[in-house]
KOLGU-4560 file (N, C-alpha, C; in nm, 3 decimals, padded with zeros to 5 digits):
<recs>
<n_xx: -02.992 n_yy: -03.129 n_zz: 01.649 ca_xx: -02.992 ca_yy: -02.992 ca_zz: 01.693 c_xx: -02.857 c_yy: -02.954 c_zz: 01.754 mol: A seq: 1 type: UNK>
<n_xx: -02.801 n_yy: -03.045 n_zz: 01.821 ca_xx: -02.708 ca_yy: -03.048 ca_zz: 01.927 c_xx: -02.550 c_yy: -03.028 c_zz: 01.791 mol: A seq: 2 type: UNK>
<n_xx: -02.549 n_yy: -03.090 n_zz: 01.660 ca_xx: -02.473 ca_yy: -03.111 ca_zz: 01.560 c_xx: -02.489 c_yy: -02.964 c_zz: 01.476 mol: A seq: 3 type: UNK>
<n_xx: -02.576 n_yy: -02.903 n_zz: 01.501 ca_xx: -02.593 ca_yy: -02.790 ca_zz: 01.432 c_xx: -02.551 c_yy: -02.651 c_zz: 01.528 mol: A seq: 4 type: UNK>
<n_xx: -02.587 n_yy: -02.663 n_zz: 01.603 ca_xx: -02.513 ca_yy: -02.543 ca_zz: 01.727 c_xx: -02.361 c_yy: -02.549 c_zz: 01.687 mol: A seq: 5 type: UNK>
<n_xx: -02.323 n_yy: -02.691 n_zz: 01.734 ca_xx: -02.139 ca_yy: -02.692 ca_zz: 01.689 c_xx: -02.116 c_yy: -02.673 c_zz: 01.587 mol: A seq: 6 type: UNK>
<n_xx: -02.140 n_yy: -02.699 n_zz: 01.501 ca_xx: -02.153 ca_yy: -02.643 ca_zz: 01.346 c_xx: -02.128 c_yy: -02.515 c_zz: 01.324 mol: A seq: 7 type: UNK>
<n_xx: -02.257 n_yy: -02.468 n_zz: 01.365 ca_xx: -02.267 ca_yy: -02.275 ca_zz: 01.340 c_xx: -02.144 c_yy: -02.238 c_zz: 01.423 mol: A seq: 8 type: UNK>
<n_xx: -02.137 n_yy: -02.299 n_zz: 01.553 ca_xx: -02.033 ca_yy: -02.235 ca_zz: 01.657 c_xx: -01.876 c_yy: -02.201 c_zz: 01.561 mol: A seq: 9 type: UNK>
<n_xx: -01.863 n_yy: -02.372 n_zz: 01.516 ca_xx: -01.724 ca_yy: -02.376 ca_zz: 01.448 c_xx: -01.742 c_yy: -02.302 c_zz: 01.299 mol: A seq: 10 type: UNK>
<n_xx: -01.834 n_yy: -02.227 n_zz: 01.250 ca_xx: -01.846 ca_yy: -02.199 ca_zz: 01.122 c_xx: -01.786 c_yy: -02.003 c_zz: 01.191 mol: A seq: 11 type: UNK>
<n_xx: -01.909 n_yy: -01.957 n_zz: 01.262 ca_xx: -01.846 ca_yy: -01.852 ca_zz: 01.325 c_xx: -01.711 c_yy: -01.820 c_zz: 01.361 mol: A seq: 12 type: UNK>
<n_xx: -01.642 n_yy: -01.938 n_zz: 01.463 ca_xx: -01.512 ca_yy: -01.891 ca_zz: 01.473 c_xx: -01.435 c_yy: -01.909 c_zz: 01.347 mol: A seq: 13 type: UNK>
<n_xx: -01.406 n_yy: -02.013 n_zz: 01.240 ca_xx: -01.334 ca_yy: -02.013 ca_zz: 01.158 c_xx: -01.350 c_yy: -01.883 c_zz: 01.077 mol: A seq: 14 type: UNK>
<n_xx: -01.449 n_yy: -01.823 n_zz: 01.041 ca_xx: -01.458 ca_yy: -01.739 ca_zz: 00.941 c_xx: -01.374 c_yy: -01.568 c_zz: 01.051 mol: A seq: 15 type: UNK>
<n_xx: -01.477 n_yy: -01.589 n_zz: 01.134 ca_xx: -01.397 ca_yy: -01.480 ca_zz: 01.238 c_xx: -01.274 c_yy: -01.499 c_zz: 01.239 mol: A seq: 16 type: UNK>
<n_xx: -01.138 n_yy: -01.555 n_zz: 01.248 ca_xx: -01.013 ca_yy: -01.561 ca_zz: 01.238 c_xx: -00.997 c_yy: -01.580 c_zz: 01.120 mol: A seq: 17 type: UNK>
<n_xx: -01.069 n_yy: -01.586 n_zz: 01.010 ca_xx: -01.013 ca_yy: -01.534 ca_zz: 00.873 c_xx: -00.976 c_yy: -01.391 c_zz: 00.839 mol: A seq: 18 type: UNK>
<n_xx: -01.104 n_yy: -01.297 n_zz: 00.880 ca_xx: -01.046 ca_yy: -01.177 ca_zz: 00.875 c_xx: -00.911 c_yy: -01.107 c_zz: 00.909 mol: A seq: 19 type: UNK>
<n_xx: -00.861 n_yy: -01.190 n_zz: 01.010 ca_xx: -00.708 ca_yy: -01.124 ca_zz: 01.032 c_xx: -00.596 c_yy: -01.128 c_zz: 00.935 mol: A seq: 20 type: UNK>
<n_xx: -00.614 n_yy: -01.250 n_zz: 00.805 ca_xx: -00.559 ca_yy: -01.246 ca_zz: 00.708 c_xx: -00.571 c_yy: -01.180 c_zz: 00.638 mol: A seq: 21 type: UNK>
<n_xx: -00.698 n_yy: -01.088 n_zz: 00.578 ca_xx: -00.734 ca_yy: -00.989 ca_zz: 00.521 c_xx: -00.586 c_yy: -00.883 c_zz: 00.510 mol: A seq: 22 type: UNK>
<n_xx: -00.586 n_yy: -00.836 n_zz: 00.381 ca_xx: -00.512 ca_yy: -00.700 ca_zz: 00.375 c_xx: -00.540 c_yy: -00.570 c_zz: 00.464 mol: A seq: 23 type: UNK>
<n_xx: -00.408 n_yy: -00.510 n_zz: 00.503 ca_xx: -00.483 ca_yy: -00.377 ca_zz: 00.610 c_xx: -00.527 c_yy: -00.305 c_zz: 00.532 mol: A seq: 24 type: UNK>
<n_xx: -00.591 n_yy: -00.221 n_zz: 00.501 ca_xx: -00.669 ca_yy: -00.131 ca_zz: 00.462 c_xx: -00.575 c_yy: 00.101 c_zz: 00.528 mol: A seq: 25 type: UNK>
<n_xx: -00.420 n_yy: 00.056 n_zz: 00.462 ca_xx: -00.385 ca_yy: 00.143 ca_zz: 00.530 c_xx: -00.401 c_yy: 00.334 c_zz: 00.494 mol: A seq: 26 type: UNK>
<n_xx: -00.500 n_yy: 00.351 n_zz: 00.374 ca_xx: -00.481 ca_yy: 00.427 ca_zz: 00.287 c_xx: -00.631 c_yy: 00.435 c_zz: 00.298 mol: A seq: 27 type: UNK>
<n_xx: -00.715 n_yy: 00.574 n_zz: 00.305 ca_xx: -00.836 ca_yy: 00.534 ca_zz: 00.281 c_xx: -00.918 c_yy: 00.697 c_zz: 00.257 mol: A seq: 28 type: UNK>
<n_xx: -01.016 n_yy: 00.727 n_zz: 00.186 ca_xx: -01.044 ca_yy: 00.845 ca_zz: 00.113 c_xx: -01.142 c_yy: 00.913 c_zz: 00.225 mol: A seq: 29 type: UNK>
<n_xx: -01.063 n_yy: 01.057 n_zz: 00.232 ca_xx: -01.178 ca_yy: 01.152 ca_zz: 00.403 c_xx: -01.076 c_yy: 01.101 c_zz: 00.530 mol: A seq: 30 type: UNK>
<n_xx: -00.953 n_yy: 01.016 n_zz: 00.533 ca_xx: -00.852 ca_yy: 01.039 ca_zz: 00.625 c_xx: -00.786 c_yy: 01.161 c_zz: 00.673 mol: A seq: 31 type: UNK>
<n_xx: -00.731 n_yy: 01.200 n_zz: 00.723 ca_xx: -00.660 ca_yy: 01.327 ca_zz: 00.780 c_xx: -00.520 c_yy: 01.323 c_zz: 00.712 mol: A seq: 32 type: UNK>
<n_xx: -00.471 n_yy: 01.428 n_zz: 00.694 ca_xx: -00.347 ca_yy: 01.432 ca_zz: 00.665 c_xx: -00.239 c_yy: 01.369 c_zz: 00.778 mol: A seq: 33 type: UNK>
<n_xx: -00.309 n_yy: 01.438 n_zz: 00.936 ca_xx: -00.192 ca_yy: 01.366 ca_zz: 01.018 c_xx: -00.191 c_yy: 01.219 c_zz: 01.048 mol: A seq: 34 type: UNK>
<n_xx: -00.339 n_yy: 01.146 n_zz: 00.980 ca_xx: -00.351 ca_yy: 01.011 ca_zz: 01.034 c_xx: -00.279 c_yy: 00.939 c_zz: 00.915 mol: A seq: 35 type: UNK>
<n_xx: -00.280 n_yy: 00.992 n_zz: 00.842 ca_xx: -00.171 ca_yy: 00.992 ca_zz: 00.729 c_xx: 00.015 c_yy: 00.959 c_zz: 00.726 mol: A seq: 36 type: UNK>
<n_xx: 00.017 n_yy: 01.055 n_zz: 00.783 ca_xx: 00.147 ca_yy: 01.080 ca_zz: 00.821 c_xx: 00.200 c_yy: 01.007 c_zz: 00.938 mol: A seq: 37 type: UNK>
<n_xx: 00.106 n_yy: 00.966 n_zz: 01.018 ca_xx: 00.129 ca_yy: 00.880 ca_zz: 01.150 c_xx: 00.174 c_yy: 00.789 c_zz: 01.140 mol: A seq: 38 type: UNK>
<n_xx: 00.084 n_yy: 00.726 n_zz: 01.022 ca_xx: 00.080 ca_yy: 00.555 ca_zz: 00.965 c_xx: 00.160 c_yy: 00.516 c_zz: 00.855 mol: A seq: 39 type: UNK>
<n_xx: 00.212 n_yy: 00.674 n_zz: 00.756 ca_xx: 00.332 ca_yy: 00.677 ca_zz: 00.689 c_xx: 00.444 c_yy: 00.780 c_zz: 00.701 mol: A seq: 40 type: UNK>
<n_xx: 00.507 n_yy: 00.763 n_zz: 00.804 ca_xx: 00.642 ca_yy: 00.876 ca_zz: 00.825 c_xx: 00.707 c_yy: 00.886 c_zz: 00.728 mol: A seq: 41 type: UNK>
<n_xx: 00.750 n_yy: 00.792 n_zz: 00.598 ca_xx: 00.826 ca_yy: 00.794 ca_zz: 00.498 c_xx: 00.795 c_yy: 00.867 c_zz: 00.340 mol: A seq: 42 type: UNK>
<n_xx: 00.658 n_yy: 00.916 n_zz: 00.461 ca_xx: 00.604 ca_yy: 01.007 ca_zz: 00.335 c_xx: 00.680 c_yy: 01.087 c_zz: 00.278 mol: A seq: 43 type: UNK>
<n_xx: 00.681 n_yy: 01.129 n_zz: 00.170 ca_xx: 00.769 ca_yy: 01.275 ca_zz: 00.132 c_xx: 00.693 c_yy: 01.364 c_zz: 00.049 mol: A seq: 44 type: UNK>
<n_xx: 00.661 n_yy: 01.494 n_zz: 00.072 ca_xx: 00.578 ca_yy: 01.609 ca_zz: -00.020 c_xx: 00.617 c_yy: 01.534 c_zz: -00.154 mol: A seq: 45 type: UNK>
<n_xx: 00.551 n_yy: 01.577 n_zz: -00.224 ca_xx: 00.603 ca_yy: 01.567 ca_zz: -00.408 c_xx: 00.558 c_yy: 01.670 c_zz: -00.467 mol: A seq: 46 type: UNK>
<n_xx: 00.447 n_yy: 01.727 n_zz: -00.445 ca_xx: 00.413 ca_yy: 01.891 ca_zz: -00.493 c_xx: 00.325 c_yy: 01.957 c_zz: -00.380 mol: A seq: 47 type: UNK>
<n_xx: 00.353 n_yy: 02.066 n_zz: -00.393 ca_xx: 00.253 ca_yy: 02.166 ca_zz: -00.288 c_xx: 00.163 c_yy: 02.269 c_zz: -00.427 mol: A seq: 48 type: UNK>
<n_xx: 00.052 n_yy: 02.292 n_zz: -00.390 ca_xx: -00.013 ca_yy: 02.416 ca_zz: -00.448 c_xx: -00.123 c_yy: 02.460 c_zz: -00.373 mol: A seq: 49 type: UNK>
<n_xx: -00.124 n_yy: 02.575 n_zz: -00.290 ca_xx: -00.182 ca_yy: 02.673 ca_zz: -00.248 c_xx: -00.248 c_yy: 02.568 c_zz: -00.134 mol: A seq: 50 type: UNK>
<n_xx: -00.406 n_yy: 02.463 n_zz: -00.161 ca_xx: -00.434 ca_yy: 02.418 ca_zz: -00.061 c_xx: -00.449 c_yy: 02.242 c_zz: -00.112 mol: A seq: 51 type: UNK>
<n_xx: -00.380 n_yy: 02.202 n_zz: -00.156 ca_xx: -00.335 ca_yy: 02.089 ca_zz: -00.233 c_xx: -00.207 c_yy: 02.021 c_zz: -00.192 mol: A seq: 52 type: UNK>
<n_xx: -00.224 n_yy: 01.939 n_zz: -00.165 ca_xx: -00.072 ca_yy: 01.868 ca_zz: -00.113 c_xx: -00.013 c_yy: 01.704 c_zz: -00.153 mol: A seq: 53 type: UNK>
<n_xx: 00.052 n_yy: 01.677 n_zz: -00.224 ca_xx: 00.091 ca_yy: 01.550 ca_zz: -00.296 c_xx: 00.167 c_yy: 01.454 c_zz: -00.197 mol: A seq: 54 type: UNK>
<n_xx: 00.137 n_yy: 01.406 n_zz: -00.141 ca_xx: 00.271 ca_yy: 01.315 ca_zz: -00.125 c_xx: 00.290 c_yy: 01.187 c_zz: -00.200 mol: A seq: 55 type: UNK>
<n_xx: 00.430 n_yy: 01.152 n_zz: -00.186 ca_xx: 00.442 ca_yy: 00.999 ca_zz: -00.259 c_xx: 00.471 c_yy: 00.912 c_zz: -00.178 mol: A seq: 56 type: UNK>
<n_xx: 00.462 n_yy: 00.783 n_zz: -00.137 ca_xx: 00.510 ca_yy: 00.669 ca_zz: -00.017 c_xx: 00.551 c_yy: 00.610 c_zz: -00.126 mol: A seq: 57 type: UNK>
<n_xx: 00.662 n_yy: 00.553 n_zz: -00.140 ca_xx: 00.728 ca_yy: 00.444 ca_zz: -00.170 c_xx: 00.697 c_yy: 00.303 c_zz: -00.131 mol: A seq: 58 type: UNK>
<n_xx: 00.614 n_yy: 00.213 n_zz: -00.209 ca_xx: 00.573 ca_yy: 00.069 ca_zz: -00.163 c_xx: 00.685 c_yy: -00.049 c_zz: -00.146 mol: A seq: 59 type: UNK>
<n_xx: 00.755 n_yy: -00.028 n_zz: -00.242 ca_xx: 00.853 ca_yy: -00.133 ca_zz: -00.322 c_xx: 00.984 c_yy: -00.077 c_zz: -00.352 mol: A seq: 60 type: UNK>
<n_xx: 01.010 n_yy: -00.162 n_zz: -00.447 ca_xx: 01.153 ca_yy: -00.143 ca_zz: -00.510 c_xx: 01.066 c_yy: -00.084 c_zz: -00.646 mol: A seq: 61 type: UNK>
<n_xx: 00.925 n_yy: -00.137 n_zz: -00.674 ca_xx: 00.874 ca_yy: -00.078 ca_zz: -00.842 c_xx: 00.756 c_yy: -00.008 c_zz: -00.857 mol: A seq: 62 type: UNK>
<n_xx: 00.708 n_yy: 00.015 n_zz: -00.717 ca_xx: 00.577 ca_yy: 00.076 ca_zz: -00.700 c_xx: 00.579 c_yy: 00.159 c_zz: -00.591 mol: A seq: 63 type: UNK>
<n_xx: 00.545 n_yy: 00.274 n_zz: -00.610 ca_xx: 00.508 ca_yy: 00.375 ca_zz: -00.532 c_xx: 00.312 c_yy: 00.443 c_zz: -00.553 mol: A seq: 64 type: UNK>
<n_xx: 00.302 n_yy: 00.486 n_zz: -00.425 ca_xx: 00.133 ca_yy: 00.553 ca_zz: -00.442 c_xx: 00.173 c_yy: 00.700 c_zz: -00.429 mol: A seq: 65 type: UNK>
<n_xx: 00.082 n_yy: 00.792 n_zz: -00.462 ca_xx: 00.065 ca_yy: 00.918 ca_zz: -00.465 c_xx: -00.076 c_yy: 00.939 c_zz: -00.419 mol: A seq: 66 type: UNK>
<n_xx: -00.079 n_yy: 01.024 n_zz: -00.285 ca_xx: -00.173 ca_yy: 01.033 ca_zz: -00.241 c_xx: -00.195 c_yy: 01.203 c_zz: -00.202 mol: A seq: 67 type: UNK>
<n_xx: -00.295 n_yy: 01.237 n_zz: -00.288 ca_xx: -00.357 ca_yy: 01.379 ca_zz: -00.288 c_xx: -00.474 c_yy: 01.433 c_zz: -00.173 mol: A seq: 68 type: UNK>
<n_xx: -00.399 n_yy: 01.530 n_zz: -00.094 ca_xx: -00.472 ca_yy: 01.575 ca_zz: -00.019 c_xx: -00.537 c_yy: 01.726 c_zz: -00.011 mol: A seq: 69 type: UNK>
<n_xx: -00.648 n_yy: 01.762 n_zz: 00.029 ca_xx: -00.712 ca_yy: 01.846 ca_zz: -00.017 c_xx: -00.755 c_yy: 01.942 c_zz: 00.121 mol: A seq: 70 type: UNK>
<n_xx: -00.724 n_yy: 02.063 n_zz: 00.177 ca_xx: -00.769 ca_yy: 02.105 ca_zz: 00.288 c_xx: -00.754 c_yy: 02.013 c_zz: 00.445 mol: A seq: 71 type: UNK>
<n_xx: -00.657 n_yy: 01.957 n_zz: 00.403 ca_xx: -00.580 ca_yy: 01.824 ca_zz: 00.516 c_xx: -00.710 c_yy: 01.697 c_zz: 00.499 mol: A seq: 72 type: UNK>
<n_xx: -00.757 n_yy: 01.668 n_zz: 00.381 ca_xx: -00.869 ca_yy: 01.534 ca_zz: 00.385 c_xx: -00.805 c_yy: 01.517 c_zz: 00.250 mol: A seq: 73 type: UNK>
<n_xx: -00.802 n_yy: 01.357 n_zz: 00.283 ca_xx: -00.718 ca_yy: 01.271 ca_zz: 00.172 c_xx: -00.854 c_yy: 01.260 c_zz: 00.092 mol: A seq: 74 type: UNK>
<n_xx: -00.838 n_yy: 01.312 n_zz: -00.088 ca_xx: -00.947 ca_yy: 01.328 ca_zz: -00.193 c_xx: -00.907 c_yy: 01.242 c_zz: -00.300 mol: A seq: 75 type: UNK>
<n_xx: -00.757 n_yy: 01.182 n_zz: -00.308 ca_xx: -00.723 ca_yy: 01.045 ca_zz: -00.441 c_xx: -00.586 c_yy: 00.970 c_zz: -00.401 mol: A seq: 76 type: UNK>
<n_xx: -00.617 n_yy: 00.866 n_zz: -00.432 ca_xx: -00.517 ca_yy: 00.784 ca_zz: -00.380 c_xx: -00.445 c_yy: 00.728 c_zz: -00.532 mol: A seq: 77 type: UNK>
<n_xx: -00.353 n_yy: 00.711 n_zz: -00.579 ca_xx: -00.312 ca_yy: 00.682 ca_zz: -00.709 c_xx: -00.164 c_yy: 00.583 c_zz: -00.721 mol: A seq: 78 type: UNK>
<n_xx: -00.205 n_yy: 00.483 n_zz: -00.770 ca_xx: -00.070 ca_yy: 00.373 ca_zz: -00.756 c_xx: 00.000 c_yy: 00.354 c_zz: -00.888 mol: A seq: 79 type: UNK>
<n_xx: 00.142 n_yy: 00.389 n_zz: -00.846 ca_xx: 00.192 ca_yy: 00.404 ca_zz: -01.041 c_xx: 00.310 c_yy: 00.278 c_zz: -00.984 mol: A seq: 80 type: UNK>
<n_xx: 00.329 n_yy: 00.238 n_zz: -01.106 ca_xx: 00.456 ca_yy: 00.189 ca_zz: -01.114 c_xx: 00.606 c_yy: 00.243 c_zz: -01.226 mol: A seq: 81 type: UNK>
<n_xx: 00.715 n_yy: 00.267 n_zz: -01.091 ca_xx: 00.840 ca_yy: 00.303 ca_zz: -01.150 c_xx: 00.867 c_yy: 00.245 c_zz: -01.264 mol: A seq: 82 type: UNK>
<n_xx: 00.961 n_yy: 00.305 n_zz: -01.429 ca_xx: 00.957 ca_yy: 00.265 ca_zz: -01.523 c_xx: 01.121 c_yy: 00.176 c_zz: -01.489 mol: A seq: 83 type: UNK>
<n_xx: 01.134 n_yy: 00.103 n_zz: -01.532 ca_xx: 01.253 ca_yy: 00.002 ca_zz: -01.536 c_xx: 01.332 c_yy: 00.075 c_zz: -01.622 mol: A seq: 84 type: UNK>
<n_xx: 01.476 n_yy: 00.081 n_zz: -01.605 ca_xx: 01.587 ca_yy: 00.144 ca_zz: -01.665 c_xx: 01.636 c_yy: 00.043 c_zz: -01.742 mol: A seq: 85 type: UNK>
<n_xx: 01.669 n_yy: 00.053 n_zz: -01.858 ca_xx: 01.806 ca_yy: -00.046 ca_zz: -01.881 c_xx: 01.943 c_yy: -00.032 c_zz: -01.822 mol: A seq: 86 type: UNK>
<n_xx: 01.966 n_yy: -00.129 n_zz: -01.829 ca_xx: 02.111 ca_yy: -00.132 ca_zz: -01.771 c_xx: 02.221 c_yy: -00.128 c_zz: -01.834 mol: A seq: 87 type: UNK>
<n_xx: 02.314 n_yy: -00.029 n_zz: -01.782 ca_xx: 02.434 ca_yy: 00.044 ca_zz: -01.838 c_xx: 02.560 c_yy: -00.048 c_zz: -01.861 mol: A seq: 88 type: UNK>
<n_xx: 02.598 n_yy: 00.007 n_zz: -01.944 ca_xx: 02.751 ca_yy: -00.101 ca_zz: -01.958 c_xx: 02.825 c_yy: -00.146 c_zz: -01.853 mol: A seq: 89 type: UNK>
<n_xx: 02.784 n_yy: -00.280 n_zz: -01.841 ca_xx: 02.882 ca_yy: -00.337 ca_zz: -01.712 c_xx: 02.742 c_yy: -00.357 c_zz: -01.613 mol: A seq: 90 type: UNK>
<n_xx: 02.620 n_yy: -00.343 n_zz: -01.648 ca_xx: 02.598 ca_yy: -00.349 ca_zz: -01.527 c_xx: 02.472 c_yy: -00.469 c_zz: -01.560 mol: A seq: 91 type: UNK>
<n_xx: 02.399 n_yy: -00.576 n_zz: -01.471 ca_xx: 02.337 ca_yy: -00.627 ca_zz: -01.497 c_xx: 02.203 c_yy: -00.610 c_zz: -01.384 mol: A seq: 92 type: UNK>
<n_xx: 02.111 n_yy: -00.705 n_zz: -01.381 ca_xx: 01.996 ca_yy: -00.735 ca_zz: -01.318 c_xx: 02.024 c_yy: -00.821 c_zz: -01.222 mol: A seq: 93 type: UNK>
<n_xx: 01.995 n_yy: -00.785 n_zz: -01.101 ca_xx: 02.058 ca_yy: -00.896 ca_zz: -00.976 c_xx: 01.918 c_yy: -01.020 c_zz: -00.990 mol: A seq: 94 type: UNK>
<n_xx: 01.774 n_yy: -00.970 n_zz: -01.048 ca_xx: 01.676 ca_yy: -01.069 ca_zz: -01.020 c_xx: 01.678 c_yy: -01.116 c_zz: -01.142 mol: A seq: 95 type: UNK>
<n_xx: 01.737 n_yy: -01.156 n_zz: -01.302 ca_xx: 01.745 ca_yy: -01.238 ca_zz: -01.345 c_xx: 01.839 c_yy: -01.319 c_zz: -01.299 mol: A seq: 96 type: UNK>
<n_xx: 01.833 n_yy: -01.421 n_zz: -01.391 ca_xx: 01.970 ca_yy: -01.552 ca_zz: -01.356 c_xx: 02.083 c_yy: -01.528 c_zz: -01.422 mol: A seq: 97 type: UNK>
<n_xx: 02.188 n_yy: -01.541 n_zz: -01.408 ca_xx: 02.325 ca_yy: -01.488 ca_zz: -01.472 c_xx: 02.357 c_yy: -01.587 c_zz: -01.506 mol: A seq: 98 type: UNK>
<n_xx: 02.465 n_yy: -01.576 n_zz: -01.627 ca_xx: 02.487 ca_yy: -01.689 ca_zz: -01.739 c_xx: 02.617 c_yy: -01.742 c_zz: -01.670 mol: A seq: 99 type: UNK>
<n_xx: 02.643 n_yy: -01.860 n_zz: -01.699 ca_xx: 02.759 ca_yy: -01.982 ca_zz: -01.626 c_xx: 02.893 c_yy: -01.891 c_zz: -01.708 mol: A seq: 100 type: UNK>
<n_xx: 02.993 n_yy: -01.936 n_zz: -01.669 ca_xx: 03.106 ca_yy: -01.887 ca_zz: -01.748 c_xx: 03.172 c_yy: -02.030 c_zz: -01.828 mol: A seq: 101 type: UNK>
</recs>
């Protein structure tokens, strides 16, 4: 009995300090526009219409979200990824490997 209390005890705390590894959850649908804006200052408009409001946050260097708000309540959250350019004469990719000379 005495092996099973410590058990459950140590099963509880381990799993309880798992959650802190969990992803934040920073984006979420029926948010406010300003709780929005609080938690992303780097927001920037991307379209306005009448009572509709776009913004885009920038995630990455290749992914950005677009998050649509509706009467100041966040109604779609949408994750695109930037299209890759080729690269111009002279110019290369710093994240491949570059050839020996």
């Amino acid at each position: 009995m005495k092996r099973l209390i410590i058990l459950l005890l140590f099963m509880s705390v381990f799993l309880g300090s798992c959650i802190f590894m969990l992803p934040r959850n920073d984006v979420r649908i029926g948010m406010s526009e300003r709780q929005f804006l609080r938690r992303h200052p780097q927001a920037v408009i991307s379209s306005l219409d009448r009572n509709i409001k776009v913004y885009r946050l920038q995630r990455d260097d290749y992914f950005f979200a677009l998050a649509t708000f509706e009467e100041g309540r966040l109604v779609h959250v949408e994750e695109r990824e930037l299209p890759r350019r080729w690269p111009g004469p002279g110019e290369i990719y710093f994240d491949q490997p570059q050839p020996r000379p």
